[in-house]
C-alpha positions as CSV (number, residue, x, y, z in Angstrom):
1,X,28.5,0.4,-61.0
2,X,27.1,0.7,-57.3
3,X,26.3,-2.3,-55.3
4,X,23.0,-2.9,-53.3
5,X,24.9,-2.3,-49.9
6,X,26.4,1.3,-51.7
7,X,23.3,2.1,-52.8
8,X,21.6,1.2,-49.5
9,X,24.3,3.3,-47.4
10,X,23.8,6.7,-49.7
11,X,20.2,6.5,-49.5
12,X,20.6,6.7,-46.1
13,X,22.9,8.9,-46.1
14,X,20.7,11.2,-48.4
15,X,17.6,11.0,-45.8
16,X,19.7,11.7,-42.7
17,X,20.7,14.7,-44.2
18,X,17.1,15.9,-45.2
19,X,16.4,15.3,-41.6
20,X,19.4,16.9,-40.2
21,X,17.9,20.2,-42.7
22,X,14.4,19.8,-41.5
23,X,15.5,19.6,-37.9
24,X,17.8,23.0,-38.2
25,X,15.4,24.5,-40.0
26,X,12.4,23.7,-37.4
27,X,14.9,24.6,-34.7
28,X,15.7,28.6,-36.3
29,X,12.4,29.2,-38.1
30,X,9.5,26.6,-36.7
31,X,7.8,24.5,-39.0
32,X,6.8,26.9,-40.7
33,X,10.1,27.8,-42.8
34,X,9.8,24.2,-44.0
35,X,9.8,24.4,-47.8
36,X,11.0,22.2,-50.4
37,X,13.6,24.9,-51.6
38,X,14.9,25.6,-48.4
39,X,15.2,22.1,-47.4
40,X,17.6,21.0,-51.1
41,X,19.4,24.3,-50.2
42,X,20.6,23.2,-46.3
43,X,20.7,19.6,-47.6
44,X,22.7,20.4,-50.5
45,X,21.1,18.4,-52.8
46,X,18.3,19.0,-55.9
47,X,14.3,18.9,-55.7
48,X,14.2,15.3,-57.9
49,X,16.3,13.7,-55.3
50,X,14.0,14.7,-52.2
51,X,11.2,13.7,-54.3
52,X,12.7,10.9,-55.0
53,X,12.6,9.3,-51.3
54,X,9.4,11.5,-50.0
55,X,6.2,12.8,-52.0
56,X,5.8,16.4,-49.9
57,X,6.8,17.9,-46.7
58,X,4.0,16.1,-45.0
59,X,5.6,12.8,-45.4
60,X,8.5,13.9,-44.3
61,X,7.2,15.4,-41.6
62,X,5.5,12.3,-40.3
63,X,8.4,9.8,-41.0
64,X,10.5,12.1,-38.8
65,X,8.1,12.0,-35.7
66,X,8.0,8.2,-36.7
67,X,11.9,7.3,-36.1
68,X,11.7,9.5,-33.2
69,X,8.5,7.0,-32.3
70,X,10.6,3.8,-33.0
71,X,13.6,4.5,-31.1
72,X,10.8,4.7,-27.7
73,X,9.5,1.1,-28.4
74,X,13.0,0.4,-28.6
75,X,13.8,1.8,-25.6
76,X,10.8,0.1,-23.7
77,X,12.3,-3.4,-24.8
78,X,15.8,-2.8,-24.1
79,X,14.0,-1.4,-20.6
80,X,12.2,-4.9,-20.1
81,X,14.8,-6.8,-21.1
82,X,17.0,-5.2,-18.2
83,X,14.4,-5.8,-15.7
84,X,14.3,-9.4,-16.8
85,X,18.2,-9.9,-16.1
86,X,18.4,-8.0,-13.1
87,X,18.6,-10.2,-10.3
88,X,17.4,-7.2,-7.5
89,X,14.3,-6.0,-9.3
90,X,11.9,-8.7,-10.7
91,X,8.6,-7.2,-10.3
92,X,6.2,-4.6,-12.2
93,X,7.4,-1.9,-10.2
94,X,10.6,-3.1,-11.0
95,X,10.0,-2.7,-15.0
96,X,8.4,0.7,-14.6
97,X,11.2,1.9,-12.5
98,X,14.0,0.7,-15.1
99,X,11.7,2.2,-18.1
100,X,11.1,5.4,-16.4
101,X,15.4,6.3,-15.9
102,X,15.6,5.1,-19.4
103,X,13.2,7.4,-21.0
104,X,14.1,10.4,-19.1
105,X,17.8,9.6,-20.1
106,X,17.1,9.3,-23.5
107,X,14.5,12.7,-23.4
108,X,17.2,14.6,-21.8
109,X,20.1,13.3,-24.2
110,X,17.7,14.3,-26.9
111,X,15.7,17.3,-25.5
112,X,15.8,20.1,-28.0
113,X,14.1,17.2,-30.8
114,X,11.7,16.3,-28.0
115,X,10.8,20.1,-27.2
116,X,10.2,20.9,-31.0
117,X,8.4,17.7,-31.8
118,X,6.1,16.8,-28.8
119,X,5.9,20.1,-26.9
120,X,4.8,22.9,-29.7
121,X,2.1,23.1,-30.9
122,X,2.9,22.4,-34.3
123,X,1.4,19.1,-36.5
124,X,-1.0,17.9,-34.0
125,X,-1.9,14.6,-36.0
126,X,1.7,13.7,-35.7
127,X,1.4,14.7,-31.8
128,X,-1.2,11.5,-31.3
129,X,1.5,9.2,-32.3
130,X,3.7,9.4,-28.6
131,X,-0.2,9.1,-26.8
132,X,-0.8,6.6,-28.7
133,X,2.8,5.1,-27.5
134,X,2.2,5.4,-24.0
135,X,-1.3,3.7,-24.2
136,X,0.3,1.1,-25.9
137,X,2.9,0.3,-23.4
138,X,0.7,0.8,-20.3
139,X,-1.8,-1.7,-21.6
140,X,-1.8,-3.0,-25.0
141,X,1.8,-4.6,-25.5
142,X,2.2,-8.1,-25.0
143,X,4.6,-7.1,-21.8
144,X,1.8,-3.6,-21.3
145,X,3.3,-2.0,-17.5
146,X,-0.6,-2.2,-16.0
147,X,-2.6,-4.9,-18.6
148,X,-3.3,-6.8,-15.6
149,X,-4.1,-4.1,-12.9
150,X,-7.4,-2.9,-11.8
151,X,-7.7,0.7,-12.1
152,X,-9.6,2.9,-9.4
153,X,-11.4,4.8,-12.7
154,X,-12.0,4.2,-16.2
155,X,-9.1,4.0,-18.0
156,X,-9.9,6.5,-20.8
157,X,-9.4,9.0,-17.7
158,X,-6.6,7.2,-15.8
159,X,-4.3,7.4,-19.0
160,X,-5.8,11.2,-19.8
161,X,-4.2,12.0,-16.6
162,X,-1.1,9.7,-16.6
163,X,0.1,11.6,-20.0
164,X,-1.0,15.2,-19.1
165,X,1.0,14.8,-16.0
166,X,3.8,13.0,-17.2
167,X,3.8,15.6,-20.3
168,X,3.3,18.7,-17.9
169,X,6.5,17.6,-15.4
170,X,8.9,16.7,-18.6
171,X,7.9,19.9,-19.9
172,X,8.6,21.9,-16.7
173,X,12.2,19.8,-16.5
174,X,13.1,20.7,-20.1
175,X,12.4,24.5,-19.8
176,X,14.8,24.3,-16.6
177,X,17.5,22.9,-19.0
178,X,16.8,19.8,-17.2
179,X,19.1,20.8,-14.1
180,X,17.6,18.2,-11.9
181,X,18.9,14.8,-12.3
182,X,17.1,12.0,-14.1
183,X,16.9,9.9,-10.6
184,X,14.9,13.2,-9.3
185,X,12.4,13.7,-11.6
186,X,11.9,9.5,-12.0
187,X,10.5,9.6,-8.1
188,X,8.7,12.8,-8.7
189,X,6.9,11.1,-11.8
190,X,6.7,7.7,-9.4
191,X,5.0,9.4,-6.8
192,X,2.3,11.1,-8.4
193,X,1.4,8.7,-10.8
194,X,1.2,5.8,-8.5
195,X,0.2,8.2,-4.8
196,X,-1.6,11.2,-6.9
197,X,-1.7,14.9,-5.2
198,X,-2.6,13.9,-2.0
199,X,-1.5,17.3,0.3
200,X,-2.4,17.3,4.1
């Protein structure tokens, strides 16, 4: 007889390789290859044992773009708790700075997902879930990068542009196989976020 902790290890075993399908298959075909037969035949496993751990494709779908969701916050306090022991940078700037190199590390070490997931135009409901990220962190977490800050416009349009931008450069970086270095494309995003477009 399995124990708890066996049982524990093959379900997750069983739903990393569902994901590691869905992802291969999203990759070769786009999302829309995505079946319930095709997934059990890359997965090697049968149709009771995916329904088992996920009621359609949908909810797969969604918990996949979820993960990918909780490894950021992760990343955002692993980001602030760096700025917090660093003796050199101690202010928001600081934190912003730290958090920016983190995420474009972790978006280049993970591009291809990131490209598929956030940057088609495939399952736009599931889309809303990184803007709804990067809101949170710029001003509704409990350590939010600009809560306190007065903004020069209303925020609804500050943060419209903030993620277009931010979106539109990442996007550019990827499609160049991200050849400049994460340093680089930190100041570019630095400087027009915080200076704008401000050509004389």
């Amino acid at each position: 007889m399995l124990s708890d902790k066996e049982i524990d290890l093959r379900v997750i075993k069983t739903k990393q390789a569902i994901k590691n399908s869905l992802y291969e298959l999203i990759e070769n075909s786009g999302f829309g290859s995505i079946t319930v037969k095709a997934l059990t035949e890359k997965a090697q496993i049968n149709r009771g044992t995916f329904y088992l751990h996920y009621e359609n494709i949908e909810d797969l779908i969604s918990e996949y773009y979820d993960d990918f969701i909780v490894r950021l916050y992760d990343l955002f306090d692993k980001s602030i708790l760096e700025q917090r022991s660093s003796v050199i940078v101690s202010d928001s700037a600081g934190a912003t700075s730290i958090l920016i190199i983190n995420m474009l590390q972790f978006i280049k070490e993970n591009r291809s997902s990131f490209k598929l997931l956030w940057l088609r135009g495939y399952h736009l409901s599931n889309r809303e879930k990184i803007k709804v990220f990067v809101e949170d962190i710029l001003f509704n977490h409990e350590e939010a990068l600009l809560r306190m800050k007065k903004l020069p416009v209303p925020k609804k349009y500050y943060f419209s542009y903030v993620f277009s931008s931010c979106m539109g450069i990442i996007a550019e970086w990827i499609d160049n196989d991200c050849a400049e270095s994460v340093e680089d494309i930190a100041k570019i995003l630095t400087i027009l976020n915080f200076n704008g477009v401000n050509i004389r």
